[in-house]
N, C-alpha and C positions, 0 to 999 in steps of 0.2 A: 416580361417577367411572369404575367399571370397563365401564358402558356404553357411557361417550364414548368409551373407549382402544381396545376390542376390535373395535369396524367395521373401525378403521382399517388393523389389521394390521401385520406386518413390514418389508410395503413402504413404507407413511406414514412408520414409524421410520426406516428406513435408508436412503433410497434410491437402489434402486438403479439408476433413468435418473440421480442426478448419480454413481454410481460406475463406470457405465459411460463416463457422459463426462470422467473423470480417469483413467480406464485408456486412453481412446482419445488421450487430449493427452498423457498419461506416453508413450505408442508413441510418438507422434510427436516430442517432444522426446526421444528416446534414439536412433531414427532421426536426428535431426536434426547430434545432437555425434557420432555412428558413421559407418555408413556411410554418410549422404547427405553430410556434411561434406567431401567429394573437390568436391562440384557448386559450393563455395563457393569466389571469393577470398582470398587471404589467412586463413583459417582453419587454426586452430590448438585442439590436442587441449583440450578441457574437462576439467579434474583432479577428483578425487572430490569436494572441498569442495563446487564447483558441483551436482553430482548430486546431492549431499547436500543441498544447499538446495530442491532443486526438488522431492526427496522430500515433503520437513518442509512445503512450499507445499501440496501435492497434500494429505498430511494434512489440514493446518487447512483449506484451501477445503473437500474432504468434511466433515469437522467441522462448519462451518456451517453448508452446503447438503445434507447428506444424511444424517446424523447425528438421534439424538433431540432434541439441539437445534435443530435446523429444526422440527422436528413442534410441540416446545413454544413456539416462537418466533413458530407462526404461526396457535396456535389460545387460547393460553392466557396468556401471561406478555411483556410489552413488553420487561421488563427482556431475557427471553432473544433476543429480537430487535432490541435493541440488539446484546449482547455479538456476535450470527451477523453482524450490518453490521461493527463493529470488526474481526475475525476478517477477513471477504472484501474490505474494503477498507481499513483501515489495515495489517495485517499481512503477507497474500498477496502484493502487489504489487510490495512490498520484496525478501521473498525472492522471487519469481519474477526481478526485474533481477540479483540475486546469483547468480542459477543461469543468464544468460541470455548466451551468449558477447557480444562488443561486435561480430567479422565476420557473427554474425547479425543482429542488428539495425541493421546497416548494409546490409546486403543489402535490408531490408524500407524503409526509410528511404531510399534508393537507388532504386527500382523507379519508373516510369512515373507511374503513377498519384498515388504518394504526396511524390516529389520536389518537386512544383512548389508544393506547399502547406505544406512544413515547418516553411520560415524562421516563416511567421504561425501557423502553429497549435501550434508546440513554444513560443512566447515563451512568457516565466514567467508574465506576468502572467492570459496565456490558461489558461494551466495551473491556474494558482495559482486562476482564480475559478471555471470549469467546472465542478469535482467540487462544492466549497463551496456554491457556489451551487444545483445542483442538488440536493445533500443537502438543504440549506435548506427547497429549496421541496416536495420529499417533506414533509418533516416537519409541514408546514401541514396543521392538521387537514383544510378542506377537500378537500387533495388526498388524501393518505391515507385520510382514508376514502373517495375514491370510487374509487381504484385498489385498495386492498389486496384486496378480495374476488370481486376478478375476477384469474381465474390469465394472462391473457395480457396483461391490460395490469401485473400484478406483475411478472411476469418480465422483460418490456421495459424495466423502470424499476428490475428487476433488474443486466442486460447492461451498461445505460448506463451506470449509478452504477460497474460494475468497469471500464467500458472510461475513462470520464474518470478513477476512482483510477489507473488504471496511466498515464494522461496525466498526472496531476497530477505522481506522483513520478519521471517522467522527468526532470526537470531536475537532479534529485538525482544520478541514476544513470547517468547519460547517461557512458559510456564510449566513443563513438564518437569515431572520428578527427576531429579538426577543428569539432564539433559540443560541446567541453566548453566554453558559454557561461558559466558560472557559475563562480566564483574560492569556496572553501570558508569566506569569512567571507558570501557574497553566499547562499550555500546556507544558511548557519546564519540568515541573517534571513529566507530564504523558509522554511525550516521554524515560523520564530516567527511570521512574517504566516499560517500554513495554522491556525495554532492559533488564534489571533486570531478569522481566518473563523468558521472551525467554532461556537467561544463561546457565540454566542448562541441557535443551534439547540439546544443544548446546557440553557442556561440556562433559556431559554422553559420546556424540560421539568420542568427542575428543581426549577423556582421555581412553576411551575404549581398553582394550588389545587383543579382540578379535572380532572376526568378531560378527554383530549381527543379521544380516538381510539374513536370507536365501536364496532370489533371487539374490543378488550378490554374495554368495558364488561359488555358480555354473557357473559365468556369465565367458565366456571367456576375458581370461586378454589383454585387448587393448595395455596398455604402460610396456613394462620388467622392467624399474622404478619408475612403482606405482603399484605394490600387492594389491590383495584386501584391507587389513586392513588397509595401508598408505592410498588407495582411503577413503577409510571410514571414517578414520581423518581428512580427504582434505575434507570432505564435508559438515561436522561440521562446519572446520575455514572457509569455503569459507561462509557460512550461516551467521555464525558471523560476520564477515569482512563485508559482505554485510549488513548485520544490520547495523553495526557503521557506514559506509560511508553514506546510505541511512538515518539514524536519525541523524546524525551529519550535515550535509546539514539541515537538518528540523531545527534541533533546532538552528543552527547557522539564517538562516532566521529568526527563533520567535525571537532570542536575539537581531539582530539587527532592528527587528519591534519596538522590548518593548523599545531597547534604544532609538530610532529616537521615538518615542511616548513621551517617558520622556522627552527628552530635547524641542521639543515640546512644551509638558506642561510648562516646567521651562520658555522658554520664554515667553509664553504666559503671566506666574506671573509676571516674570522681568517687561516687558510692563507695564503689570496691575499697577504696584507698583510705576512706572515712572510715568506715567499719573496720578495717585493720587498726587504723591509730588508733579507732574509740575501743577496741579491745587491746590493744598494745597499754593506753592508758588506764583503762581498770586493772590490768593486770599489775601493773606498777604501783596501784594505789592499795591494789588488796596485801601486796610484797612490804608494802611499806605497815 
C-alpha cells in the first residue's frame, strides 16, 4: 500500500490546482458583494450570514475536489466517490444560492445572451430532469467505465454534473424579482419528485450483486471489512442518505416558511374581521 501512496505525493492529496481555483472564485465573489457592487442595479450590502455561507461552500467544494478524499474517491474506494458527488452536488449548491445576492443574479439572468432562453430552460421540469437524468446515465456501467479513466472527459462530466446541480436547485432558491415561479408547497413536491429521480440510480447500486464499475474492481482494498462489492453498496446508501438529510432540511425550512406564511395570513384575516365588527359595532352604537 505504501508503494501506491508515495508516487503520488502531496499534490495527488491536496490539490492544489482546485485550491487555487476556490482562492480565485473566493476573490471574485468578495470583489463582487465590495467594491464591484457600485457597477450593480439596485444592489444592496451582503451581511455576514451570506459570507459565511459562501465560506462553508468553498470549504466542502475543496473538501471533495481537492482534499484526500478526491485522491481515495478516485483510485480506490466507490463509497468515497459517492460521498465527493453528494458533497459537490447536493450540498455546494444550496449554500452557494444562500451566499448569492438575488441583484446579482439578476444581473446574469438579465444579460443578452442569457435573457432570451430563461423562460424554457429555468421551467421546473427542465430543471428538475437535467441534473437526474444525467446523474443516471453517469452511473451506467458502460459509461462510467469508459469516461472515468480518462482525466478530460471526467472532468467535463465533472463541470456538467455542477453546472445542472446548481440548474436543478434554482427553482428552489430563486429569489429574483418577478422570477419566484414556485408557491412553497409546489417547491416542497419538487423537492420530493428530485428524490424520486435520483432512487433508482441509487438503488441499482445498492441492490447490485455484483461489482459494476471496472476501475474499482482492480482498486487495491483499503479496509479487510469492506470488499469491493460491500464498498459499492456503501456508496449507493451513503448517496442516498445524503440525499434525504440534505432534502429533508430543505423541505423541513419550505414547510416551516409556508406554515409561518399561513398563520400570518390567518391573522392578518382575524384582525381584518375584528376591525370590521369593532366599526360595524360603533356604528350601531353612535345610530342608537
Amino acid at each position: 500500500m505504501e508503494n501506491h501512496l508515495q508516487p503520488e505525493g502531496f499534490s495527488a492529496l491536496w490539490g492544489p490546482g482546485v485550491l487555487v481555483f476556490v482562492l480565485v472564485i473566493g476573490f471574485l465573489y468578495f470583489m463582487l458583494v465590495g467594491p464591484w457592487r457600485q457597477y450593480f442595479k439596485h444592489s444592496q450590502p451582503v451581511g455576514r450570514g451570506a459570507k459565511a455561507w459562501f465560506v462553508a461552500a468553498m470549504l466542502v467544494y475543496y473538501a471533495s475536489q481537492g482534499s484526500p478524499l478526491a485522491y481515495y474517491a478516485h483510485n480506490y474506494l466507490f463509497s468515497a466517490h459517492m460521498l465527493q458527488m453528494s458533497l459537490a452536488y447536493l450540498a455546494v449548491p444550496p449554500m452557494i444560492y444562500m451566499a448569492l445576492p438575488g441583484w446579482a443574479i439578476q444581473a446574469v439572468l438579465d444579460s443578452r445572451l442569457i435573457k432570451p432562453w430563461i423562460s424554457l430552460a429555468m421551467h421546473p421540469l427542465i430543471t428538475l430532469l437535467g441534473f437526474n437524468f444525467i446523474f443516471s446515465m453517469y452511473h451506467v456501467p458502460l459509461i462510467f467505465n469508459a469516461v472515468f479513466d480518462h482525466p478530460f472527459y471526467h472532468q467535463a462530466v465533472h463541470f456538467v454534473l455542477l453546472f445542472l446541480a446548481f440548474h436543478m436547485w434554482f427553482p428552489i432558491f430563486n429569489t429574483v424579482s418577478g422570477r419566484a415561479e414556485l408557491s412553497d408547497l409546489k417547491k416542497m413536491g419538487y423537492i420530493f419528485a428530485d428524490g424520486v429521480l435520483l432512487t433508482p440510480a441509487c438503488a441499482t447500486i445498492i441492490f447490485a450483486n455484483k461489482l459494476l464499475y471496472e476501475h474499482y474492481m482492480n482498486a487495491p482494498q483499503l479496509f479487510f471489512l469492506l470488499p469491493p462489492l460491500d464498498d459499492q453498496q456503501l456508496g449507493g446508501v451513503i448517496m442516498k442518505i445524503a440525499q434525504e438529510i440534505i432534502y429533508g432540511i430543505i423541505l423541513a425550512h419550505l414547510f416551516f416558511t409556508w406554515y409561518s406564511k399561513e398563520r400570518k395570513k390567518e391573522q392578518e384575516e382575524d384582525e381584518l374581521l375584528y376591525a370590521k365588527l369593532s366599526a360595524q359595532g360603533k356604528g350601531n352604537l353612535n345610530g342608537v
